[in-house]
VOLUM-197531 format. One record per atom (N, C-alpha, C, O): x, z, y. Coordinates in steps of 0.02 Angstrom, whole numbers, plus 50000, padded with zeros to 5 digits. Layout:
BEGIN
XZY...
END
This chain:
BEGIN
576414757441245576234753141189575484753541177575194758941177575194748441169574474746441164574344750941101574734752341055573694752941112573234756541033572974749540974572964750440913572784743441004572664739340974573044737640929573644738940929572564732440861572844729240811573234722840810573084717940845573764723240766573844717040763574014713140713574604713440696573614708840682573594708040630573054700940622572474700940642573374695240589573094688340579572154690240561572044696040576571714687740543571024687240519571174688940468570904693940445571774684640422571744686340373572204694140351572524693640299572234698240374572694703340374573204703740349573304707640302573724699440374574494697640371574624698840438574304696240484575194703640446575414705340493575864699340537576314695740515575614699640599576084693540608576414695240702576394691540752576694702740691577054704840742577714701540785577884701440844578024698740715578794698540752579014691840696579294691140641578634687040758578894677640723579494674140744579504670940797580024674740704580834672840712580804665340705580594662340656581114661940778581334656440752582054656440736582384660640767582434652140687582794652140672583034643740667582664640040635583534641440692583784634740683583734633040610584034636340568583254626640591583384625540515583954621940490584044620440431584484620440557585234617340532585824622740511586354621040483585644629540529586084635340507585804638040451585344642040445586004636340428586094638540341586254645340338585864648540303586864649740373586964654840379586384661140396586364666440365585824658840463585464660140468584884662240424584644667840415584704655740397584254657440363584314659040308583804659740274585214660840271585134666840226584974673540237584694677940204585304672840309585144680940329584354682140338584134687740327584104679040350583174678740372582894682040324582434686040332583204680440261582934683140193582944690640186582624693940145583464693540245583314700940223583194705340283583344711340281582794701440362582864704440409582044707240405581584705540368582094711940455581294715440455580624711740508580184714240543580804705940495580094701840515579474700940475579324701940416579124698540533578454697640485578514690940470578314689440413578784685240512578584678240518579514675840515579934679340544579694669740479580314668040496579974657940502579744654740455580034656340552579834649340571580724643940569581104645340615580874640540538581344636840519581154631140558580664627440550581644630840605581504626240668581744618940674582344618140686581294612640666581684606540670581574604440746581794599040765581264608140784581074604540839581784607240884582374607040868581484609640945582004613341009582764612940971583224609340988582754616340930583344622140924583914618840880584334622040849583864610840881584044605640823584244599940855583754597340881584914596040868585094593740924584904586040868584914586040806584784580940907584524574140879584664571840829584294569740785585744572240836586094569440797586014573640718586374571540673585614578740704585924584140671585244587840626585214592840589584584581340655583864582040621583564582040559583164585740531583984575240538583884575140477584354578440432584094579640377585034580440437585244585740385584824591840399584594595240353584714593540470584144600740457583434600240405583174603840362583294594040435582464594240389582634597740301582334601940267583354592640286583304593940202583694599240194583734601540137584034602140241584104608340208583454613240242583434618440210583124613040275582574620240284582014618440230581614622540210582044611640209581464608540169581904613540090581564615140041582354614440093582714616340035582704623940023582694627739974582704624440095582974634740086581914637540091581704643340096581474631340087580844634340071580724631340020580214634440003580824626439970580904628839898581294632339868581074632039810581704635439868582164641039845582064647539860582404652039835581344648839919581124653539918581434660639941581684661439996581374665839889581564673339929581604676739968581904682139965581194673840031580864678340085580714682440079580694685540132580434686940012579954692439984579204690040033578914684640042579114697540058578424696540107578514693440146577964691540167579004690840183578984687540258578604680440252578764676940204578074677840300577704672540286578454668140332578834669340379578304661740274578894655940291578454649440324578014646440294578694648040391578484639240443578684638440430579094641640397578644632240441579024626440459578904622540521578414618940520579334622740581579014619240622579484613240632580094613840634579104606240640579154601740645579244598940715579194602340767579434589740710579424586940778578874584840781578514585340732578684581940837578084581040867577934573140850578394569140863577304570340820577374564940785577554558440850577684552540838577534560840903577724555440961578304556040958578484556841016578864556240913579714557340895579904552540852579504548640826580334552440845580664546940785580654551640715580764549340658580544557340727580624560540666580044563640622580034564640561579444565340681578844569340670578584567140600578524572240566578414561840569578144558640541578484560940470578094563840432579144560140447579524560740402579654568940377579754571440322579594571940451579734580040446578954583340417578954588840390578454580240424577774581040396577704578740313577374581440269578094573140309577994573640262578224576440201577884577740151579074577440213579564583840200579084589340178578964591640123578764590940255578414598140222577974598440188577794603540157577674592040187577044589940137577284593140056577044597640022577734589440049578324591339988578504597739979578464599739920578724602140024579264608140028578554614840024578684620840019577954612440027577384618140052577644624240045577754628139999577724623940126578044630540174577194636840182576644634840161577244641440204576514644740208576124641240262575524639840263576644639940315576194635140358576564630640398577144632740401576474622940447576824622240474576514621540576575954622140601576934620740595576954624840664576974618040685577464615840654576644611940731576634607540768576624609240836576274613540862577124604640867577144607940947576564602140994576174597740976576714604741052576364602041105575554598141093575274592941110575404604541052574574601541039574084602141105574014607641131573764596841129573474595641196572714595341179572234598241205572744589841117571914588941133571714587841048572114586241004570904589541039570764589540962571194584240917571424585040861571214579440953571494574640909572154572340891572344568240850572554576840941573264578140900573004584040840573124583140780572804587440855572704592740784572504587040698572764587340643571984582940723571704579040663572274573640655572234571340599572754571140687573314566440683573744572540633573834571440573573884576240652574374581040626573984583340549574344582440500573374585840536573034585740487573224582340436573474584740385573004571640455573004567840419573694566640397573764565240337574254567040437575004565240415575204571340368575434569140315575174579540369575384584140331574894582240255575204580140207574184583140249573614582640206573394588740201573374591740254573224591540155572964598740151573144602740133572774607540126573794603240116574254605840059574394614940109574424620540084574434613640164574824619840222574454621740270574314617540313574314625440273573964627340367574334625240420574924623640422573934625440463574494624140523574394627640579573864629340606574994628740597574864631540677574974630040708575544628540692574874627540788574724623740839575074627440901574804631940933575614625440910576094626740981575514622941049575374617041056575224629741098574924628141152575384630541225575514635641258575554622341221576184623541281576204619441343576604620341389575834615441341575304610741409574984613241443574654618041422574944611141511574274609941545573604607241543573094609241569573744601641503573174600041455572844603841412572234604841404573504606741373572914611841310572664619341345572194622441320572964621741397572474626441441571794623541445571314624041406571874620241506571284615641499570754612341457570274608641470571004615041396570404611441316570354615741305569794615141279570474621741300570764629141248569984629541204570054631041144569604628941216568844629941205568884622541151568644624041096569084615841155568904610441140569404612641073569114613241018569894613441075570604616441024570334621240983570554621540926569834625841002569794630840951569224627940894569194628940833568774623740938568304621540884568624618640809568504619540749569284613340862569674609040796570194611640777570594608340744570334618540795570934623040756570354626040688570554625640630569734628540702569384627940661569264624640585569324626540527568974616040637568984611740565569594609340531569654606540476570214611940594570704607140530571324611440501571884609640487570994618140498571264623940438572134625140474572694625140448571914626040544572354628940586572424636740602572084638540651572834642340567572914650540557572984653040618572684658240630573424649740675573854650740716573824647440765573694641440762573964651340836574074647240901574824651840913574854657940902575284648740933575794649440965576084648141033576394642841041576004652441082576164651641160576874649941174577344653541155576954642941215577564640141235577734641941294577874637641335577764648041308577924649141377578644644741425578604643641485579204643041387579754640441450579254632241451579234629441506578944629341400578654623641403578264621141459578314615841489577664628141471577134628741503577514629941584577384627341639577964634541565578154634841659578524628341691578554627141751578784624241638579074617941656578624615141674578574615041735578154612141643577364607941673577144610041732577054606441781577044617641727576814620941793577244619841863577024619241920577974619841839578334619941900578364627841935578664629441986577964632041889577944639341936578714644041917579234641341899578664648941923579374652741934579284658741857578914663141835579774655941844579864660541803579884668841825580234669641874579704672241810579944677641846579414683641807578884682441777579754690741817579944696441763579174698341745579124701241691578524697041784578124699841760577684694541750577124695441773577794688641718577514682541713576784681241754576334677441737576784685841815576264682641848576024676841841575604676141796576234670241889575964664241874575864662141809575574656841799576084665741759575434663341681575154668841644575144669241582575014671241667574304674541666573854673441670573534677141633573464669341703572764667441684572944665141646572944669641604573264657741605573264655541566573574656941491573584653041443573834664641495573994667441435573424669741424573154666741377573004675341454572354679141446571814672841415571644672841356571584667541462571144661841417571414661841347571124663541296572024659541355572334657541260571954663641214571504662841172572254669441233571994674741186571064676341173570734679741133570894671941231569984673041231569774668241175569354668741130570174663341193569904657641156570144657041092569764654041055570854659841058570764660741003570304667540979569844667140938570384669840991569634677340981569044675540961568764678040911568724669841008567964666040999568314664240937568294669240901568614659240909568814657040832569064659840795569024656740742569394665540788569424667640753570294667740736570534668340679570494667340768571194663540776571904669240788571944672040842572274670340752573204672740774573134669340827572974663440834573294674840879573824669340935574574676040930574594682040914575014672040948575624673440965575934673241020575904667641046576264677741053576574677941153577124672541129577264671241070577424669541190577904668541202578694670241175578664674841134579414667741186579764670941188580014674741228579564676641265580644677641246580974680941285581744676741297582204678141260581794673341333582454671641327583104676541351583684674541342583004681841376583704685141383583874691341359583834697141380584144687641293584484691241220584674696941230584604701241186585004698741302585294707641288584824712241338584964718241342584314709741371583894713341401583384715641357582844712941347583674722841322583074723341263582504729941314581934731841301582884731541361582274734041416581654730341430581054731441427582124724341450581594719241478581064715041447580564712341471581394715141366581044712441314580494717441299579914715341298580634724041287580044728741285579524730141335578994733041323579734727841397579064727241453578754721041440578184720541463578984716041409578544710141385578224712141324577624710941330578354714441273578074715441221577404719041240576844717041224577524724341275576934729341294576424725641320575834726041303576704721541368576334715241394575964710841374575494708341405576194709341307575854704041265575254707941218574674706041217575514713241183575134716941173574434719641205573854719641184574674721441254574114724341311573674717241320573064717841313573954710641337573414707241328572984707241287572414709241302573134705041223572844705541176573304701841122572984701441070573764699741116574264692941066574354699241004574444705341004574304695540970574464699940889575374699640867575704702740826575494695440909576284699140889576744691840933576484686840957577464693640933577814688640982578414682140954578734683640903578514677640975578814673940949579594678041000579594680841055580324676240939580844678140960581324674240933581314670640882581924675840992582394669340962583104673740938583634670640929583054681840930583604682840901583334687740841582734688440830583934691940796583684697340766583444703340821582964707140815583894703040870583924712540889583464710940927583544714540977582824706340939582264710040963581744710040924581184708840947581844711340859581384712740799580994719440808580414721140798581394721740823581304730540827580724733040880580314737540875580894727040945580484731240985579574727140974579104729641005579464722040937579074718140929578734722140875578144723440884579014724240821578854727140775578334732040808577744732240790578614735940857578374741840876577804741640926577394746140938577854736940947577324735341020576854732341001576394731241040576844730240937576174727740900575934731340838575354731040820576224733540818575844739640774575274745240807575444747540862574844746740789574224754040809574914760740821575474761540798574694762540844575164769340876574934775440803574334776940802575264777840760574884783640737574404786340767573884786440735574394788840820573814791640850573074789940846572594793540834573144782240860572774778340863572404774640798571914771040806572734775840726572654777440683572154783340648571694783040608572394787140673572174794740642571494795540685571074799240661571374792940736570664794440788570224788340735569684789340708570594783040733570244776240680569844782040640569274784240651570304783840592570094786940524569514792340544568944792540521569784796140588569054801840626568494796140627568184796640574568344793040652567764789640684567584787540616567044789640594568084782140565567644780640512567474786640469566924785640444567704791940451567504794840410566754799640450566424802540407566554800340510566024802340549565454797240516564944799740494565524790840513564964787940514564934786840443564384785240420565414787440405565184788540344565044795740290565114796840230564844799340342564514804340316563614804140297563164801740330563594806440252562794806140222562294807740289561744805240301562694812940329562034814740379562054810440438561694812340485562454804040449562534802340491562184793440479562124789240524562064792940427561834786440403561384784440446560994788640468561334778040467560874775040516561044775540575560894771040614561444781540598561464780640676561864776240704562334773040681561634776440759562254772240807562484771640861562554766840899562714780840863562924783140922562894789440903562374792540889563664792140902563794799940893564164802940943564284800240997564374809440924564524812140984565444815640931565414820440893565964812640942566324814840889567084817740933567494813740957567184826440939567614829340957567414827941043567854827741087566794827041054566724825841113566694820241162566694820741224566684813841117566954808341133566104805241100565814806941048565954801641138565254797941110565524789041090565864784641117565204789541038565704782840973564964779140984564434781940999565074772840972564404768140953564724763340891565204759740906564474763140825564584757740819564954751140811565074748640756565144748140877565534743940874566304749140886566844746240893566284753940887566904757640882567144757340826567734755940816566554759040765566634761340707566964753740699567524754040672566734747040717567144742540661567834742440683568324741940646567824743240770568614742240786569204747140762569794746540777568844753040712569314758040701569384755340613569834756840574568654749940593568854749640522569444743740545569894742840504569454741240585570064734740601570684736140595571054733440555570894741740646571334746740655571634747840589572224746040582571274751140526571334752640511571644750040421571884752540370571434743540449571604737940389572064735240407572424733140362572314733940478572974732340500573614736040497574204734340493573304741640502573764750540482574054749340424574664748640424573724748940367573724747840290574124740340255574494740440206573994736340280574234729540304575014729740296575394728440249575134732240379575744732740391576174737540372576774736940386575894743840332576234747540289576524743640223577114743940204575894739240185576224736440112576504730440119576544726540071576734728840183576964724140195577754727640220578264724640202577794730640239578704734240261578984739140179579464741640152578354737940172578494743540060578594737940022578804738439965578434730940055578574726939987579194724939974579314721839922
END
């Protein structure tokens, strides 16, 4: 498990993002008391045509009625090239969910289409699941920027469909293009989120991805059941260890005799600096994700 943080800009933990069908009602009572950080109420994939619009008004319903406690509540929508996109935007326009989740964002100007149809009311986060939006990732972050976008979300079965490449256990063939995503939200300032896992009882196999996503750099993973809450939870959190060295390093440089420098020598280990902020990071994400599992 990675030493790194994980944790939005804005320090909301955003380890372990549940989608959940917004046509099961059942579901998303239970959502209300599972140990996620993120529960995303799904009109897109997971919502069969005939069966769209009773989902929209009831997930538009079970996010005014609230009681998530801490868990931040999506909404993700259809894609406004749908018969539905348009109406499901504006639903959420109405329902203001914490944010809503638009898929297959390619180029700046689906982001500002999606902007103008929601208004300003929600953030949004931006499903990057093309070949195209690889290809912009740099052009996307400028206008995830201007148009008050929190979040990038990786479509991995999306992306290997376009690609045509092979699915397979150590997602080689997307790799370069997971690593860019995470650079390029970084330059902005940006959540990104891994992929899912599609095979529900391989929780081995799910934990060599998590580590994975982690180790890249992704602040936490999108999932499509409960029982891999647990291992997401864990593969994106700071390790105690990694914690407690945080706290060494900041409390070194904030000692009176150490003021000004910038570069110590601490238990033997020579710190600069840019250590000190990555351990104050660490260390707000630590704290974070503590009053966030206490609330």
């Amino acid at each position: 498990m990675s030493s790194r943080d994980s944790s939005s800009p804005q320090g909301r933990p955003r380890r372990s993002v549940l989608y959940l069908p917004g046509s099961n009602l059942r579901a998303i009572e239970k959502a209300r008391t599972l140990a996620c950080d993120v529960v995303v109420l799904d009109l897109e994939d997971s919502v069969a045509p005939d069966t769209k619009i009773a989902a929209r008004a009831l997930a538009c319903e079970a996010v005014r009625l609230g009681g998530f406690g801490p868990r931040e509540l999506v909404l993700r929508v259809n894609g406004l090239d749908t018969p539905w996109g348009a109406d499901d935007l504006a639903a959420a326009a109405q329902a203001a969910p914490d944010a809503v989740l638009v898929p297959k964002v390619s180029a700046p100007s689906d982001l500002a289409a999606y902007r103008a149809a929601l208004g300003a009311r929600a953030p949004l986060w931006a499903m990057i699941e093309t070949c195209q939006a690889i290809l912009a990732l740099d052009a996307l972050g400028q206008a995830s920027r201007a148009q008050d976008v929190a979040c990038w979300v990786i479509g991995v079965n999306d992306l290997i469909k376009e690609m045509r490449c092979r699915a397979v256990a150590d997602r080689a063939p997307l790799l370069p293009a997971l690593a860019l995503s995470v650079m390029a939200a970084r330059a902005y300032d940006l959540t990104i989120v891994d992929g899912v896992y599609n095979d529900i009882p391989d929780l081995d196999g799910l934990a060599r991805e998590c580590a994975q996503g982690s180790d890249l750099g992704f602040d936490g993973k999108s999932l499509i059941h409960p029982t891999h809450l647990a291992a997401a939870n864990r593969a994106f959190a700071p390790e105690p260890a990694a914690v407690a060295w945080a706290r060494t390093v900041a409390q070194a440089f904030d000692s009176p005799e150490n003021a000004g420098k910038g570069v110590l020598k601490i238990e033997g280990r020579m710190v600069e600096r840019l250590h000190l902020a990555q351990a104050l990071r660490l260390i707000a994400v630590a704290e974070a994700i503590a009053a966030h599992e206490a609330a």
